[in-house]
Backbone as a ProteinNet text record, in pm:
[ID]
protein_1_A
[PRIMARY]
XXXXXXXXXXXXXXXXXXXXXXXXXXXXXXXXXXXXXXXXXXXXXXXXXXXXXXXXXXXXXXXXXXXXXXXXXXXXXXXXXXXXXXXXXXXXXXXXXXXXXXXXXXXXXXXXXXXXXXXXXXXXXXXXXXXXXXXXXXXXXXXXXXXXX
[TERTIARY]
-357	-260.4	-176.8	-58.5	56.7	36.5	43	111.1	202.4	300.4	425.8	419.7	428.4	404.9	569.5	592.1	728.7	684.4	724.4	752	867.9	835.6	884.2	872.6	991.3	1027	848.9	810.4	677.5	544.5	557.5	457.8	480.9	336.5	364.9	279.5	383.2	329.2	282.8	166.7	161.8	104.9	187.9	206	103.2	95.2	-41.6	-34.7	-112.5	-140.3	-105.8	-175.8	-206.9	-82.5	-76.5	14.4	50.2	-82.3	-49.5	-102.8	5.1	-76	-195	-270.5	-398.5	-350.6	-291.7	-237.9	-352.4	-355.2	-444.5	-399.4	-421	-397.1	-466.3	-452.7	-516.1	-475.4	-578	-538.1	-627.7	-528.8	-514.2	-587.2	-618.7	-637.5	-525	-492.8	-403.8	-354.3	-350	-250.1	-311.5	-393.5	-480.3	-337.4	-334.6	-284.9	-340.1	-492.9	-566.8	-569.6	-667.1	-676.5	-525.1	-396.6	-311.9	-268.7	-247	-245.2	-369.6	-477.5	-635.1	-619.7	-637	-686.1	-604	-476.7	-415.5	-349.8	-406.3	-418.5	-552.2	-627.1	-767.3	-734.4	-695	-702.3	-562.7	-533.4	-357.6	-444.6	-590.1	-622	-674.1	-707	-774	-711.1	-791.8	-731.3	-701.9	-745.3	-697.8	-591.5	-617.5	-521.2	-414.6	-359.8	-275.6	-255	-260.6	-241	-126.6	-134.8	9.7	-72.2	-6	-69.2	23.7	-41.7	69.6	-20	45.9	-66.9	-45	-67.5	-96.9	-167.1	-111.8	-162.1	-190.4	-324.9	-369.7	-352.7	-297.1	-221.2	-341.8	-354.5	-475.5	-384.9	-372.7	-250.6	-397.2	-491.8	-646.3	-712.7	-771.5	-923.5	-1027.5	-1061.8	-1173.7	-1203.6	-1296.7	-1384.9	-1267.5	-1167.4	-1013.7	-932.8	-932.6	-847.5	-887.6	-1034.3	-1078.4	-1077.6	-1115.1	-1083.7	-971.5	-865.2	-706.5	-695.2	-742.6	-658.4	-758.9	-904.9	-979.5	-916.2	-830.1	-758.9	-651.7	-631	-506.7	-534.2	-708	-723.4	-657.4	-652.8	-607	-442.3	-370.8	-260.9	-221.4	-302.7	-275.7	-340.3	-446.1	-492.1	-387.6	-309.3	-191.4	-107.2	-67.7	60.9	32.3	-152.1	-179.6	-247.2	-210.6	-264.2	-285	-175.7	-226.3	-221.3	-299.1	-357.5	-519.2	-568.3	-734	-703.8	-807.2	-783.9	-927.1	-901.2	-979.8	-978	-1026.4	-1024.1	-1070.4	-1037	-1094.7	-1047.7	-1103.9	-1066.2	-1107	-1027.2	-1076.6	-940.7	-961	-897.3	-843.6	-947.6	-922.7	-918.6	-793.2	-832.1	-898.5	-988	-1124	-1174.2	-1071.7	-1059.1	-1064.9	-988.1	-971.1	-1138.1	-1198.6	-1296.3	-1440.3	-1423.8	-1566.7	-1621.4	-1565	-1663.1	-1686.5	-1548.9	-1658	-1741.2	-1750.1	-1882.7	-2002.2	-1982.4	-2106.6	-2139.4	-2079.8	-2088.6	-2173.7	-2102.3	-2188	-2342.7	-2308.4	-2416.8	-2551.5	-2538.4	-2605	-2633.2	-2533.8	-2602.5	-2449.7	-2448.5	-2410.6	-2276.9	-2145.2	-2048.7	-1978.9	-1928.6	-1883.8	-1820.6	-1688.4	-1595.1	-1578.4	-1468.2	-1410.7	-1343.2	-1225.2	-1117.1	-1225.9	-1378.7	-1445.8	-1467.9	-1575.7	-1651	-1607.8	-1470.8	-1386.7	-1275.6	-1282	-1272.2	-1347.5	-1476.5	-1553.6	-1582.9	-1615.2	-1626.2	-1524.5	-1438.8	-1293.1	-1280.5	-1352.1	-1338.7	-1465.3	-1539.8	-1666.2	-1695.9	-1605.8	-1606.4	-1497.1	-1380.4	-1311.1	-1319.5	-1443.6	-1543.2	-1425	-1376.8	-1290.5	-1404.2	-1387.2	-1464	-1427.5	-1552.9	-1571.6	-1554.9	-1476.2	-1446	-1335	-1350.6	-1205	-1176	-1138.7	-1157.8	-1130.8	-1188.2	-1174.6	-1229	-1308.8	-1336.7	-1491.2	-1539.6	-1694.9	-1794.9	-1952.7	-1999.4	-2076	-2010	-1999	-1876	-1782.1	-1706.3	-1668.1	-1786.8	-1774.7	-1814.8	-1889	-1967.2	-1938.4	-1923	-1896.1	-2033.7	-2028.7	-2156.1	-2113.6	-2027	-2009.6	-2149.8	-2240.5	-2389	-2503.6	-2479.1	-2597.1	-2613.7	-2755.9	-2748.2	-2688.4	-2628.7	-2598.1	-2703.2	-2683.1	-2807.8	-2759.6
21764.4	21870.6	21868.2	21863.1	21897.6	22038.5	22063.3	22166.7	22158.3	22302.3	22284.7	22371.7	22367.1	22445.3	22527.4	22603.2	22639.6	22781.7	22769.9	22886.8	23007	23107.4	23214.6	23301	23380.5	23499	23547.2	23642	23663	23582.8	23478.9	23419.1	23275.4	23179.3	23107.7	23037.1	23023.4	23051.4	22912.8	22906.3	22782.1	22817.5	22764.7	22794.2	22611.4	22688.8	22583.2	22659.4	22650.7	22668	22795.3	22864	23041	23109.3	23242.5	23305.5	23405	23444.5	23596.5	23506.2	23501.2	23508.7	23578.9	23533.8	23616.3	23642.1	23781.6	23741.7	23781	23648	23699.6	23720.3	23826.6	23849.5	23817	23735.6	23700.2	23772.6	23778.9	23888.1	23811.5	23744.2	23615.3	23673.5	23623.5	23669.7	23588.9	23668.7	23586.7	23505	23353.1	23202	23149.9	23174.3	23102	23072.4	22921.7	22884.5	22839.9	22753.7	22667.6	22735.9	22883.3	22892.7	22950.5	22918.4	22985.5	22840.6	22715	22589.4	22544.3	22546.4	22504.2	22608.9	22751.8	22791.2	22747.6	22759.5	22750.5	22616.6	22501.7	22399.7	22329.5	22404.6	22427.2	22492.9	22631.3	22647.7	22575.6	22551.8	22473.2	22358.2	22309.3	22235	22296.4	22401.6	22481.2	22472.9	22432.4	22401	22499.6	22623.6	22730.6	22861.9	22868.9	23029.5	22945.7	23044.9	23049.9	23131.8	23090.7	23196.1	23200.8	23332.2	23351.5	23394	23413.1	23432.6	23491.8	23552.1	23680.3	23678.2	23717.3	23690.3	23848.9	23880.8	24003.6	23927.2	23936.9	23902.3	23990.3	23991.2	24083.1	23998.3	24031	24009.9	24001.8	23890.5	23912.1	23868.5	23912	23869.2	23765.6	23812.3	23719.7	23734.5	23606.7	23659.2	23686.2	23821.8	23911.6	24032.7	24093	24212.3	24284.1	24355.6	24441.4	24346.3	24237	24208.6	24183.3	24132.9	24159.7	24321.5	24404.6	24547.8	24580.2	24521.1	24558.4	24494.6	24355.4	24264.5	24374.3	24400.9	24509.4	24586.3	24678.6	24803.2	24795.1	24661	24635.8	24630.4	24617.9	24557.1	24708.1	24825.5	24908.9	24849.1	24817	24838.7	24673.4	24551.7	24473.8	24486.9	24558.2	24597.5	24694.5	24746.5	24899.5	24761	24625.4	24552.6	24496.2	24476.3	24356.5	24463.2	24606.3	24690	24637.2	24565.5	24495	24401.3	24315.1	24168.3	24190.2	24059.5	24079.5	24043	24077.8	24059.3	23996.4	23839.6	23822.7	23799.8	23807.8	23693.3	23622.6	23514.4	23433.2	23395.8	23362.8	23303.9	23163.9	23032.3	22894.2	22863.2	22761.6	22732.3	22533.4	22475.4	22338.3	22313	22209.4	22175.7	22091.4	22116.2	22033.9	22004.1	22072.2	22003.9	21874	21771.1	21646.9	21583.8	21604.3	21591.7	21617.8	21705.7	21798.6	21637.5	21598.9	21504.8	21346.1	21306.6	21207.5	21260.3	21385	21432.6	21427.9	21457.8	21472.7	21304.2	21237.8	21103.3	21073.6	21022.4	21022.2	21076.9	21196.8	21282.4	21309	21297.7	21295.9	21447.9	21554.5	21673.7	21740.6	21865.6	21949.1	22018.2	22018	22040.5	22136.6	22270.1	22399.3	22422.6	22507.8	22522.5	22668.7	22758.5	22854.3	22865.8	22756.2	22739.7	22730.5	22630	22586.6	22720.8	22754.3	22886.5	22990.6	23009.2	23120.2	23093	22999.7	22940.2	23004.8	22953.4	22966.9	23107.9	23170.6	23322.5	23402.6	23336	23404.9	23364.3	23253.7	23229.8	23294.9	23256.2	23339.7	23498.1	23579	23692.4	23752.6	23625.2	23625.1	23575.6	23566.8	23473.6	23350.1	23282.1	23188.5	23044.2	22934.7	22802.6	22759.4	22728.3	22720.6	22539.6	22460.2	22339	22317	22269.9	22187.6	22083.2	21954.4	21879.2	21826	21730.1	21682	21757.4	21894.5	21978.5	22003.4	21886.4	21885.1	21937	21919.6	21976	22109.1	22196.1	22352.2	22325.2	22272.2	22319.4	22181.9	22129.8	22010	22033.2	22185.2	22225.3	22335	22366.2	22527.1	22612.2	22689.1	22833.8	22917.5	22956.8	23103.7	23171.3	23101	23181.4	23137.9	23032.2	22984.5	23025.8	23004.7	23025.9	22921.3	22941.1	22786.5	22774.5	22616.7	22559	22432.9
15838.9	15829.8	15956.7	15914.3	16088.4	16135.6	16216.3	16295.1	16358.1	16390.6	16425.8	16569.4	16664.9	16784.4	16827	16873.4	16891.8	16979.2	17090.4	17201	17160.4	17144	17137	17202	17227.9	17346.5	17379.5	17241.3	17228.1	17277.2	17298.1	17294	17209.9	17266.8	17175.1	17031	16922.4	16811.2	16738.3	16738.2	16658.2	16475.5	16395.7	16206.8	16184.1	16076.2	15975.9	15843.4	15767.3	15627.3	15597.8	15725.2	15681.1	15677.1	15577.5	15523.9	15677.7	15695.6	15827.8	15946.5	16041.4	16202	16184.2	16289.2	16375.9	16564	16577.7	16733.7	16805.5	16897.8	17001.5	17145	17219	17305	17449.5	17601.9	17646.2	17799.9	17803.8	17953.7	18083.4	18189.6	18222	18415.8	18485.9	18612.3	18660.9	18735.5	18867.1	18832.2	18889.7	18888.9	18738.7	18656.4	18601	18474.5	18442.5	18371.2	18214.1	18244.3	18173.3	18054.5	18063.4	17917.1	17848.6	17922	17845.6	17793.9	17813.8	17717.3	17650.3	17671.4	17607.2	17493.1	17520.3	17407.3	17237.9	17295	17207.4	17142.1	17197.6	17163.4	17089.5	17137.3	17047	16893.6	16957.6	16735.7	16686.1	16707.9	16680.5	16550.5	16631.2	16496.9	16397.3	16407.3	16304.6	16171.3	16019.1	15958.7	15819.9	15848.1	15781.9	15795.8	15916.1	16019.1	16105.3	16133.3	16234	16347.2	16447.9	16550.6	16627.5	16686.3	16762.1	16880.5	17007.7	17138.2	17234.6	17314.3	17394.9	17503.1	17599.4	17813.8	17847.3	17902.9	18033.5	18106	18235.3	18362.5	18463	18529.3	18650.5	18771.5	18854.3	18991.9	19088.1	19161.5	19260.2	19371	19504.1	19585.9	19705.8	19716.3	19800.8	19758.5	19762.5	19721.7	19801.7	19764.7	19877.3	19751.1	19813.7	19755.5	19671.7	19813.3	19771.5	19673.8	19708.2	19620.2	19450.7	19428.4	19300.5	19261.4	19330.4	19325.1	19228.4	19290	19279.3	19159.8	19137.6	19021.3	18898.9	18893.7	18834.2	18796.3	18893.2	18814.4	18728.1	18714.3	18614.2	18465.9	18418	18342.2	18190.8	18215.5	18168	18095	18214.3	18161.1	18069.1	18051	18071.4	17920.7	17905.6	17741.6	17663.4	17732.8	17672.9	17663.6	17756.7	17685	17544	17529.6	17394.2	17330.9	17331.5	17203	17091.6	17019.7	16860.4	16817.5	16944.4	16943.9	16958.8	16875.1	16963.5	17092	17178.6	17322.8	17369.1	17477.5	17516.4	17684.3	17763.1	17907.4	17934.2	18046.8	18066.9	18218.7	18260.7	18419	18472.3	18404.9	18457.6	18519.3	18621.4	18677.7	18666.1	18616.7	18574.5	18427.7	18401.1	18300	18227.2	18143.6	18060.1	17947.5	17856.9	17738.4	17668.6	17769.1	17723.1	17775.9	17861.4	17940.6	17837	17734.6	17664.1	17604.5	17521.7	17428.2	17490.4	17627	17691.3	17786.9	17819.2	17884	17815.3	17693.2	17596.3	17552.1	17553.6	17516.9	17650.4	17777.3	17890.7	17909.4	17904.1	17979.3	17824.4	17720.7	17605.9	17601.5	17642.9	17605.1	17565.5	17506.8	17478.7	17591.7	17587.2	17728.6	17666.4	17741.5	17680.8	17759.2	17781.5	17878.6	17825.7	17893.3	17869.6	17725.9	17721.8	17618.7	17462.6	17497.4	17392.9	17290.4	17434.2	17400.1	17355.5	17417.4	17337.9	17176.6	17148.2	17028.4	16964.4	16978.2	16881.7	16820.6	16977.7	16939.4	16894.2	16871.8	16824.9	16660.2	16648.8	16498.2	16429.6	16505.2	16433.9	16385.8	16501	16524.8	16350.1	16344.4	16253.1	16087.2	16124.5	15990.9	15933.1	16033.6	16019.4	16021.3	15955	16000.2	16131.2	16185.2	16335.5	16363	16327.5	16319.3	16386	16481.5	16551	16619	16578.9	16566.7	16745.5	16805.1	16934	17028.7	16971.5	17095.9	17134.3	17108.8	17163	17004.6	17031.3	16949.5	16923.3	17012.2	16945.1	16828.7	16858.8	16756	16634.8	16574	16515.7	16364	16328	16227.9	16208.7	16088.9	16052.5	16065.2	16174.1	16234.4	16160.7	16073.9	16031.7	16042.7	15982	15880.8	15960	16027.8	16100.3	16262.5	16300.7	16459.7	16558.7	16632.7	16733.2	16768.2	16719.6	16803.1	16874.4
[MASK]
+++++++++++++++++++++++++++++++++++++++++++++++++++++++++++++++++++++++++++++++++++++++++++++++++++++++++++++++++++++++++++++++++++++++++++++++++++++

């Protein structure tokens, strides 16, 4: 199946099969870029939904005690911008996507990142099939019904 990716004022929207977006909303710390291209290059393969995606960002100006403090008190208003999106966070700083399945090849075990993990729980949570293709093996098998194992 293609997908068509296209940046909009809103956010950006990637279309597939599905009739309705699913917007998700991601409420970002500070400089963090990663999960705002990973996540959404992750469900982009998803081969039923579609998602759309929108940021709020919390401002950390140092990092120290005060300054997690400060970027903390934002998290209010940064949930009032993605009122009627699901909303998730995440805070990685490298990117590791391309990295998940020759890690798991290498290392013979199981490799999970931010972008992975929140996939999954975003589809699952959405009783969506938890399959996406290139992104390690959490997400190689449909979990709807079963336990991860």
């Amino acid at each position: 199946m293609s997908n068509i990716t296209r940046q909009t004022r809103q956010g950006l929207k990637i279309m597939n099969s599905s009739a309705t977006p699913i917007r998700v909303g991601l409420i970002v710390p500070s400089s963090n870029v990663t999960i705002e291209t990973e996540l959404p290059a992750l469900l982009a393969r998803h081969e039923s939904a579609t998602f759309t995606f929108h940021g709020s960002r919390m401002k950390m100006q140092e990092v120290s005690e005060e300054g997690l403090r400060v970027m903390n008190a934002q998290r209010e208003r940064c949930v009032a911008e993605l009122a009627d999106a699901l909303i998730l966070s995440a805070c990685v700083q490298m990117p590791s996507l391309p990295l998940i399945e020759p890690a798991e090849a290498e290392f013979g075990l199981p490799v999970l990142s931010a972008a992975t993990a929140t996939a999954f729980t975003l589809l699952r949570r959405l009783e969506l099939p938890t399959v996406l293709p290139g992104a390690g093996r959490l997400l190689q098998k449909d979990r709807r019904e079963s336990d991860v194992a």
